[in-house]
C-alpha positions as CSV (number, residue, x, y, z in Angstrom):
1,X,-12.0,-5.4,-1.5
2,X,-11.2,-2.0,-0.2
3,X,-8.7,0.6,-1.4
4,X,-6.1,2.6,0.0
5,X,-3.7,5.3,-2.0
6,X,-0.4,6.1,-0.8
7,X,1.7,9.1,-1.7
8,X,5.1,9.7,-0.4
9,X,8.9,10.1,-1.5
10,X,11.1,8.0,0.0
11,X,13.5,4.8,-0.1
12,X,11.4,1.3,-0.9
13,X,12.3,-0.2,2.3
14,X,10.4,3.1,4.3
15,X,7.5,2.6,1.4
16,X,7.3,-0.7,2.7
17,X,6.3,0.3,6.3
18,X,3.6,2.0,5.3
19,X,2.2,-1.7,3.2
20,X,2.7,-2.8,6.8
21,X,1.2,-0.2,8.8
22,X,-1.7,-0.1,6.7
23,X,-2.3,-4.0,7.5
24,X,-2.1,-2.8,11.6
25,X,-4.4,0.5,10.9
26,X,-6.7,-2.9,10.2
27,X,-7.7,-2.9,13.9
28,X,-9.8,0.1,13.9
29,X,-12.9,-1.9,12.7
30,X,-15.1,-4.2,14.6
31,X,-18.3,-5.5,13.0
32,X,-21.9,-5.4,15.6
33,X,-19.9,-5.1,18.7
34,X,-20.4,-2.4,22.0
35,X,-16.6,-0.6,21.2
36,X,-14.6,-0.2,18.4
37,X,-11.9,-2.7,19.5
38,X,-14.4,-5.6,21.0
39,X,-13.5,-9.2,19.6
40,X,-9.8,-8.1,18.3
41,X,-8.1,-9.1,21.1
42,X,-6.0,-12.2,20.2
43,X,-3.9,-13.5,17.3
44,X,-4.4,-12.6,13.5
45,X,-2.4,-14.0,11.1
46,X,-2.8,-14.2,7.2
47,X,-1.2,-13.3,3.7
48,X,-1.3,-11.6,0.7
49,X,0.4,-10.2,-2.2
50,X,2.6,-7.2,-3.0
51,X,2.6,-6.3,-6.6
52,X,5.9,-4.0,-8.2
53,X,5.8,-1.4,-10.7
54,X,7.8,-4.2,-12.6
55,X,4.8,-6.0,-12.4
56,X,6.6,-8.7,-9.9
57,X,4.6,-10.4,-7.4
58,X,5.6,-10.9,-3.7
59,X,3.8,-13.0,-1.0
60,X,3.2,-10.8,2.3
61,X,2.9,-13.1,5.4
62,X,1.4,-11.4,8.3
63,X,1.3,-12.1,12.1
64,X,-0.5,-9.7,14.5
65,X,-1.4,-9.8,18.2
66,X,-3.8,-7.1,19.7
67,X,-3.9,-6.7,23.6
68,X,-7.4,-4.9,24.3
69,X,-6.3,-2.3,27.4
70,X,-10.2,-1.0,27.7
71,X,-13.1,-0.6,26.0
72,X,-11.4,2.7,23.7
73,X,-7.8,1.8,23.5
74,X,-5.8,-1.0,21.8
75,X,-2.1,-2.0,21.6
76,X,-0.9,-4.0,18.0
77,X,2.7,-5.9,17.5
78,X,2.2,-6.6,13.9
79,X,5.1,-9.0,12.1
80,X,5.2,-9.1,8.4
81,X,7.6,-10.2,5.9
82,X,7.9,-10.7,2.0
83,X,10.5,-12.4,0.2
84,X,12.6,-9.9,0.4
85,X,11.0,-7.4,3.5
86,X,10.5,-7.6,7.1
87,X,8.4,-5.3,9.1
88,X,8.0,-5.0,12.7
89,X,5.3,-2.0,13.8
90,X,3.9,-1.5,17.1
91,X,1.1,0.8,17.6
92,X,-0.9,2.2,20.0
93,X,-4.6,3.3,18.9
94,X,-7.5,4.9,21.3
95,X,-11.1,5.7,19.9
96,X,-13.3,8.1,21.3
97,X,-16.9,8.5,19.7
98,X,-15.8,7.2,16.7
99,X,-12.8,9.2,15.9
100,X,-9.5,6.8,15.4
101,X,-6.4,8.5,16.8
102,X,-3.2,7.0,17.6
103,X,0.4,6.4,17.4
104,X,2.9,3.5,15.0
105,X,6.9,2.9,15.3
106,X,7.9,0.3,12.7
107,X,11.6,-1.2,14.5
108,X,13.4,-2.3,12.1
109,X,13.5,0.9,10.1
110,X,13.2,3.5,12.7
111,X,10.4,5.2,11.8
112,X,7.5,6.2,13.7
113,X,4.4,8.3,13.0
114,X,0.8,9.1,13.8
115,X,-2.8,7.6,12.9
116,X,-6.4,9.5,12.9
117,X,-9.5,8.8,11.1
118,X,-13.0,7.6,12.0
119,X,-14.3,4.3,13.1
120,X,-18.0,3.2,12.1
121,X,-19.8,-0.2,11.1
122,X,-16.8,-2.6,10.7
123,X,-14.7,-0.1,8.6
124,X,-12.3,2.3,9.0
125,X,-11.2,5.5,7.0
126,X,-8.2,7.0,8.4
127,X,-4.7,8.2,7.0
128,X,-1.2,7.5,8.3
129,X,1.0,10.0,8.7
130,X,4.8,9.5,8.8
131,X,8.2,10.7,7.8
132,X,7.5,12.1,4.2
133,X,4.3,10.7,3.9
134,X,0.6,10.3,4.1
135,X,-1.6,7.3,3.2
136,X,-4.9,7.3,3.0
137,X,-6.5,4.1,4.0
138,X,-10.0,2.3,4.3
139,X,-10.3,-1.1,6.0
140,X,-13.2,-3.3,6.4
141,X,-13.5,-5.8,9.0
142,X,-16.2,-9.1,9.0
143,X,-16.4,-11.3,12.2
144,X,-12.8,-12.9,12.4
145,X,-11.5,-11.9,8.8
146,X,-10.2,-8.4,7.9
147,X,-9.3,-7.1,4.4
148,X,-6.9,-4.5,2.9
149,X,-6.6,-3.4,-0.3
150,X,-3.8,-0.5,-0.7
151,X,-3.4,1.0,-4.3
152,X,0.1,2.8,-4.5
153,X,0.6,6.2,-6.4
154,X,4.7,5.3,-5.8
155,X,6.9,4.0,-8.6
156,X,8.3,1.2,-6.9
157,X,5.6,-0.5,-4.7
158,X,1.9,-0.4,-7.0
159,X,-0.5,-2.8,-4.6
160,X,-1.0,-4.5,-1.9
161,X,-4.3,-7.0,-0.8
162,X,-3.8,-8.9,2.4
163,X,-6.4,-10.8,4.2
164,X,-5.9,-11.6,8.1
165,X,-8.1,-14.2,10.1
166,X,-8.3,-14.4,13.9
167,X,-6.4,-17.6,15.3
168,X,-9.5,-20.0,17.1
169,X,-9.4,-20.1,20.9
């Protein structure tokens, strides 16, 4: 399981965006293919849990479709929602000899920001960058099943682990 840390001030619900972002920053990593983005292309969809300073659990379901535009660039819609959260991100993310750069805007909240890092072997080590915060993140990806593991330095939100599978054709 990989980790990510988090650290930002801010409302919950904007700390919440950046659980979700960090499940989209999930398509930087593609395991034995020619680019960074080959086999993504499709529907994801998977769950996980969001654990509160409290030390109460949450079930995260996630939904996300990636449109492949070429060989460097990829587009995400990624849906999520908890018991008691909804995210909506969209991001756009290009890679060019293995550096990650690109651009998020979660709707519901308004908030938008930027994403670099590097992309190698099936993983990715990037950090998101936002409206009063940076996240940094690593995120491995095997065949059709990606993992995230996000360890929060925030009082409110403390971890999150989500695991997404690709939808069969």
């Amino acid at each position: 399981m990989t980790k990510h840390r988090c650290v930002f001030s801010g409302q919950l619900r904007r700390c919440a965006a950046i659980v979700a972002m960090s499940v989209a920053a999930t398509i930087g990593a593609s395991a034995a293919s020619v680019g960074p983005f080959d086999g993504l292309s499709g529907l994801w969809a998977g769950d996980g849990t969001m654990t509160f300073a409290s030390g109460t659990k949450e079930r995260l379901r996630c939904r996300v479709q990636y449109v492949q535009n070429s060989i460097t660039n990829l587009q995400q819609a990624l849906r999520c929602a908890s018991d008691s959260y909804r995210f909506e991100i969209n991001a756009y993310f290009d890679s060019i000899n293995g550096n990650l750069q690109g651009v998020w805007q979660e709707l519901s909240q308004e908030i938008h920001g930027t994403i670099t890092g590097t992309v190698a072997d099936g993983q990715i080590n990037g950090n998101l960058h936002g409206p009063g915060f940076v996240a940094q993140l690593l995120v491995i990806t095997s065949g059709d099943r990606q993992e995230v593991s996000i360890e929060a330095a925030f009082e409110e939100i403390r971890s999150v682990a989500i695991e997404v599978r690709k939808a069969q054709n």
